[in-house]
PDB file of N, CA, C and O in Angstrom:
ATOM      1  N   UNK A   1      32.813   6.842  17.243  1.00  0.00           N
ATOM      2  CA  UNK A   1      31.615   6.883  16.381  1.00  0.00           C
ATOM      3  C   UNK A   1      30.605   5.851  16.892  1.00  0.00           C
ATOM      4  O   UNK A   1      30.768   4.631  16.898  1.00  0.00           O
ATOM      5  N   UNK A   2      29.283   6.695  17.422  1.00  0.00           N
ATOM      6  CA  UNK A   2      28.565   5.551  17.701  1.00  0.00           C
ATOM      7  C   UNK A   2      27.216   5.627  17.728  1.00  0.00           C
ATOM      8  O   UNK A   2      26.520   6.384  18.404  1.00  0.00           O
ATOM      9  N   UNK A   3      26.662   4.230  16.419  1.00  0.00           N
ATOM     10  CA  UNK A   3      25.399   4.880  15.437  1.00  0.00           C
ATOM     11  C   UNK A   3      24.786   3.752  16.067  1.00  0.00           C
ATOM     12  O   UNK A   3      25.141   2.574  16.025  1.00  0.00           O
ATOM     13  N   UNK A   4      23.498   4.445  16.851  1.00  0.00           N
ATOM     14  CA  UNK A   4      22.768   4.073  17.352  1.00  0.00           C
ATOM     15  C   UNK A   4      21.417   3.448  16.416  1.00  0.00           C
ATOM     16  O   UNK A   4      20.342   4.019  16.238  1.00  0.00           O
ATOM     17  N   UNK A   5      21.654   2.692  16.121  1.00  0.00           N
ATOM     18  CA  UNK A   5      21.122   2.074  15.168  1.00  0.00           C
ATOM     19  C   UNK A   5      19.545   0.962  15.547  1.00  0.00           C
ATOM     20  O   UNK A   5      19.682  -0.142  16.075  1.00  0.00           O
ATOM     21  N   UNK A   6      18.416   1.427  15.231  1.00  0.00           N
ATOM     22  CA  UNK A   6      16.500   0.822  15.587  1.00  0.00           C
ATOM     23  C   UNK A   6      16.686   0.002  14.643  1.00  0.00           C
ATOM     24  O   UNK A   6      17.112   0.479  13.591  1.00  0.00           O
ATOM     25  N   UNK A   7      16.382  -1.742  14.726  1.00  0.00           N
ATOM     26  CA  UNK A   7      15.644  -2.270  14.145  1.00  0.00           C
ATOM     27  C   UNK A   7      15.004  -2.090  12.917  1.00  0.00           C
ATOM     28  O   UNK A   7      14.373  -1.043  13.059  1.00  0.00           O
ATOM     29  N   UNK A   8      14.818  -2.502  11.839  1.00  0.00           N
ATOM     30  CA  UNK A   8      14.248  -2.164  10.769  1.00  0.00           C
ATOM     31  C   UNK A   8      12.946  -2.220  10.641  1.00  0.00           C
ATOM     32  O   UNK A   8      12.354  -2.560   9.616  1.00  0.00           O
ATOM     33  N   UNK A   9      12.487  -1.912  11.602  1.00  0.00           N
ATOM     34  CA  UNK A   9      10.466  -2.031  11.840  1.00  0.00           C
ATOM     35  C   UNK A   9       9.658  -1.497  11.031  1.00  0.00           C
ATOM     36  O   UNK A   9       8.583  -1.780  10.502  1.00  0.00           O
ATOM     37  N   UNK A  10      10.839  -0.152  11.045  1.00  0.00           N
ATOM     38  CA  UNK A  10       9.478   1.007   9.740  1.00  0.00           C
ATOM     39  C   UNK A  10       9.764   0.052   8.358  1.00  0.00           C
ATOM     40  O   UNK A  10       8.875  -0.388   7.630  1.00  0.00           O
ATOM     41  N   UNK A  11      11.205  -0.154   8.181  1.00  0.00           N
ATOM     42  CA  UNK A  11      10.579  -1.352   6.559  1.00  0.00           C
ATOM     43  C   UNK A  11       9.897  -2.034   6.405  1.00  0.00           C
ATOM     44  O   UNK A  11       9.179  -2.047   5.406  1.00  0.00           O
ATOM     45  N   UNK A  12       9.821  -3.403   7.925  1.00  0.00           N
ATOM     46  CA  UNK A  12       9.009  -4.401   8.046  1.00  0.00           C
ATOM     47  C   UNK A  12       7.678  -3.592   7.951  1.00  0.00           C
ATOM     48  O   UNK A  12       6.880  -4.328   7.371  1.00  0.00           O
ATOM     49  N   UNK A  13       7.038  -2.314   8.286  1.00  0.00           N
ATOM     50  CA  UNK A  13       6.003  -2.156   8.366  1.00  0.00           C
ATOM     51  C   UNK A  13       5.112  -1.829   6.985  1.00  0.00           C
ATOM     52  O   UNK A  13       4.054  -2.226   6.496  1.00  0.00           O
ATOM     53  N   UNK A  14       6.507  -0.558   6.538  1.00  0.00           N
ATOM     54  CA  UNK A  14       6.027   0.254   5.223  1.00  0.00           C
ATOM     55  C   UNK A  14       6.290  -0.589   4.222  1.00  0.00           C
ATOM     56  O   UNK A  14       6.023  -0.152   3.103  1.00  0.00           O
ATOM     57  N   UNK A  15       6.745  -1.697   4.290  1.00  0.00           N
ATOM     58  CA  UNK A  15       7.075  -2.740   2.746  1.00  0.00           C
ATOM     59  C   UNK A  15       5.139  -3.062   2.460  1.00  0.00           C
ATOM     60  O   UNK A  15       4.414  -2.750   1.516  1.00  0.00           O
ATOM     61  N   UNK A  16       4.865  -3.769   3.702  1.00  0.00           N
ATOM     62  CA  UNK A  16       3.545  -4.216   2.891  1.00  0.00           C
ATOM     63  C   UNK A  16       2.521  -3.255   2.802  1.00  0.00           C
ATOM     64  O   UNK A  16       1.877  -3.234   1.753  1.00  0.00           O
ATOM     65  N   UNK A  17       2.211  -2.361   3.797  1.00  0.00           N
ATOM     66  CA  UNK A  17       1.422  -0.975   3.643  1.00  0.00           C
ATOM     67  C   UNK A  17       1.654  -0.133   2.663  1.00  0.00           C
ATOM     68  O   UNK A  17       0.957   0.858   2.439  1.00  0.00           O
ATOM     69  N   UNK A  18       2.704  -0.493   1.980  1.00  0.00           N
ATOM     70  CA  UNK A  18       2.922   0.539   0.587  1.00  0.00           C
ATOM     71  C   UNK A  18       2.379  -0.867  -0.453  1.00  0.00           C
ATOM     72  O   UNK A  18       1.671  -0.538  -1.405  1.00  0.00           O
ATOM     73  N   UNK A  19       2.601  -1.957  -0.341  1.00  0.00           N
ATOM     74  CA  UNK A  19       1.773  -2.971  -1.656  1.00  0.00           C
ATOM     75  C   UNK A  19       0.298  -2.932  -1.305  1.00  0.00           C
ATOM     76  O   UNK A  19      -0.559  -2.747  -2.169  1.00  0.00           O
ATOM     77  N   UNK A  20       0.015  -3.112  -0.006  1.00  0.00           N
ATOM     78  CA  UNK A  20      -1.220  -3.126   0.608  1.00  0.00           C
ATOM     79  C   UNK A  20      -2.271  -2.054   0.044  1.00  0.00           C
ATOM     80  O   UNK A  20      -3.441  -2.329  -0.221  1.00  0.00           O
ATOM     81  N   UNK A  21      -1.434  -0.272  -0.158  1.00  0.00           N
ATOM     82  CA  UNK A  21      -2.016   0.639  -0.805  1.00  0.00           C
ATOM     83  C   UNK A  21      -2.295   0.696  -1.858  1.00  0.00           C
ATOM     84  O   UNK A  21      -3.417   1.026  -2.244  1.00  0.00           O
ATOM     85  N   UNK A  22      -1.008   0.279  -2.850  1.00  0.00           N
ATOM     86  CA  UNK A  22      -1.274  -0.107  -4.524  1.00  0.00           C
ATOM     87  C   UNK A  22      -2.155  -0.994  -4.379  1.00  0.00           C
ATOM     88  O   UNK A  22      -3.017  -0.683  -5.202  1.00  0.00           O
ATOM     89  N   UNK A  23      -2.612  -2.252  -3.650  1.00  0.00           N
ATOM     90  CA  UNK A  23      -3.605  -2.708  -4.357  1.00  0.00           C
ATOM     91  C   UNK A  23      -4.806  -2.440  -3.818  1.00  0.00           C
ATOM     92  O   UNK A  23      -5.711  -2.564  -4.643  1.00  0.00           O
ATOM     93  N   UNK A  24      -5.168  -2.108  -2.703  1.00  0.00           N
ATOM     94  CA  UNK A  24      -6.764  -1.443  -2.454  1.00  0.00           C
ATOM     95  C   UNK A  24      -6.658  -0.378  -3.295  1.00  0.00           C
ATOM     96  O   UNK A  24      -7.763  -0.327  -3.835  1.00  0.00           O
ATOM     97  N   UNK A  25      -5.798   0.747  -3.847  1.00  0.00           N
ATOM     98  CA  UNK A  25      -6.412   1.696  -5.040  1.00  0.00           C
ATOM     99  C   UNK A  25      -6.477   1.281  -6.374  1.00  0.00           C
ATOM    100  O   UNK A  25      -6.918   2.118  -7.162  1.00  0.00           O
ATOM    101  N   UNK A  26      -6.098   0.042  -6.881  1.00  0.00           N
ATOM    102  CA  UNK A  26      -6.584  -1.342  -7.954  1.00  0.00           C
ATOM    103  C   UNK A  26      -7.719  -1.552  -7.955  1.00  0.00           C
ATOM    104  O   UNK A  26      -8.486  -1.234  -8.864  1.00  0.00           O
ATOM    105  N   UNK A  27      -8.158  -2.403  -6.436  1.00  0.00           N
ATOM    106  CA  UNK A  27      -9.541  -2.987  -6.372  1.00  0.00           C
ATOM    107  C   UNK A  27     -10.291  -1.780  -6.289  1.00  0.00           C
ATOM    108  O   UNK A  27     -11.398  -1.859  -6.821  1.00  0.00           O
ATOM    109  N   UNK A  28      -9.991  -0.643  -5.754  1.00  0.00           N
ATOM    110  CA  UNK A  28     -11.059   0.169  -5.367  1.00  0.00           C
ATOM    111  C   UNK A  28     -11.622   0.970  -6.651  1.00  0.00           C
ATOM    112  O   UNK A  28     -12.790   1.358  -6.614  1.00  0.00           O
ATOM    113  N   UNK A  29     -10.639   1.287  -8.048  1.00  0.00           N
ATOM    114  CA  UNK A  29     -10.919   1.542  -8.925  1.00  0.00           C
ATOM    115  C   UNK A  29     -11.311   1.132  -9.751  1.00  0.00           C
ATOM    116  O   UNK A  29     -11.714   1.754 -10.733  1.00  0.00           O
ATOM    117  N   UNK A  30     -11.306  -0.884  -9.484  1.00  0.00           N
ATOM    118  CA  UNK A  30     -11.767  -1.748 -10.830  1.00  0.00           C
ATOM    119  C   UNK A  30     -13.461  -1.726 -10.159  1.00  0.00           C
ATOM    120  O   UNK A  30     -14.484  -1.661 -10.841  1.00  0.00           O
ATOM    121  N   UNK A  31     -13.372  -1.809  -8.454  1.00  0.00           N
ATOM    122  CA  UNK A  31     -15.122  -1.957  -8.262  1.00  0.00           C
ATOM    123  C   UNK A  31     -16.076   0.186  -8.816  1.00  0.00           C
ATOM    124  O   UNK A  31     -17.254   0.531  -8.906  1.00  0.00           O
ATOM    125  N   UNK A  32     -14.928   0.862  -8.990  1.00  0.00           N
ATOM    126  CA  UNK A  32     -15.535   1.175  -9.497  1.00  0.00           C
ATOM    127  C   UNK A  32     -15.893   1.774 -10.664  1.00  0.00           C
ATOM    128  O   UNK A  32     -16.591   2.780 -10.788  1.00  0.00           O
ATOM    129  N   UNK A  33     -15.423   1.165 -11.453  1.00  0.00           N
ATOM    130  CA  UNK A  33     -15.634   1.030 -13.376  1.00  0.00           C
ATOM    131  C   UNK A  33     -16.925   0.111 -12.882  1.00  0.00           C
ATOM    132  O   UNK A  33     -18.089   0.351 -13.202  1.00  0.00           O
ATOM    133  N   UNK A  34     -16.585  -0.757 -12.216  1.00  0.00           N
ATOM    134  CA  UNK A  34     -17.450  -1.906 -12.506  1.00  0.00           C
ATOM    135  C   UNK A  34     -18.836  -1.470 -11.559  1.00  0.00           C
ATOM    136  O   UNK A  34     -19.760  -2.256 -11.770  1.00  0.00           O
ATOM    137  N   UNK A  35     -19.103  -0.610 -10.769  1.00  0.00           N
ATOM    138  CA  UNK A  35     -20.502  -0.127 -10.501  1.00  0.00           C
ATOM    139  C   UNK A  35     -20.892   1.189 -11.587  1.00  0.00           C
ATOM    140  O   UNK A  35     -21.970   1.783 -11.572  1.00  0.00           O
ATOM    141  N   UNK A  36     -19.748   1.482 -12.519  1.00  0.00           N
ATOM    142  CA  UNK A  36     -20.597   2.833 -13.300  1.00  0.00           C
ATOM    143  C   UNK A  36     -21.434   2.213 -14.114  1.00  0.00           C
ATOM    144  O   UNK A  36     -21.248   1.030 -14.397  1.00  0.00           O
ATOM    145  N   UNK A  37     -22.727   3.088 -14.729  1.00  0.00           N
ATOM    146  CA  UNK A  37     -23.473   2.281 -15.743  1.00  0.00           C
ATOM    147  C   UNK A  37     -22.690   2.357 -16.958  1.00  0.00           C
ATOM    148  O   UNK A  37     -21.916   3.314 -16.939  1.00  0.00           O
ATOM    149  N   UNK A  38     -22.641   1.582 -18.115  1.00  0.00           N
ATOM    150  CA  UNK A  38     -21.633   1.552 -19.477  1.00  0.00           C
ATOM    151  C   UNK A  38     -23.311   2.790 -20.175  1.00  0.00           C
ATOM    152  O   UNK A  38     -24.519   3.015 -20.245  1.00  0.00           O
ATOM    153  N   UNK A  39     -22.531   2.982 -20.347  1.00  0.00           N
ATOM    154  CA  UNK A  39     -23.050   3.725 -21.841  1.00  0.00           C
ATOM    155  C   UNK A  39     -23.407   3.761 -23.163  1.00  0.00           C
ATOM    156  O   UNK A  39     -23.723   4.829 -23.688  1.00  0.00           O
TER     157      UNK A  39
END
C-alpha cells in the first residue's frame, strides 16, 4: 500500500481564501447599505 501523499498546500491555501471571501462579501455588503440613500 502506497499513498502517495502532497503536502497540505490546498488547506494552507483554501483556509484563508475561504475567510478572506466571507469577509470581502461583509465589507462589500456593509459599503453597500452604506452608499444606498436611507429613505
Amino acid at each position: 500500500m502506497l499513498e502517495h501523499r502532497q503536502p497540505e498546500a490546498a488547506d494552507v491555501i483554501l483556509g484563508p481564501l475561504i475567510v478572506f471571501e466571507t469577509l470581502a462579501g461583509l465589507l462589500y455588503t456593509f459599503l453597500l447599505r452604506q452608499s444606498l440613500p436611507r429613505c
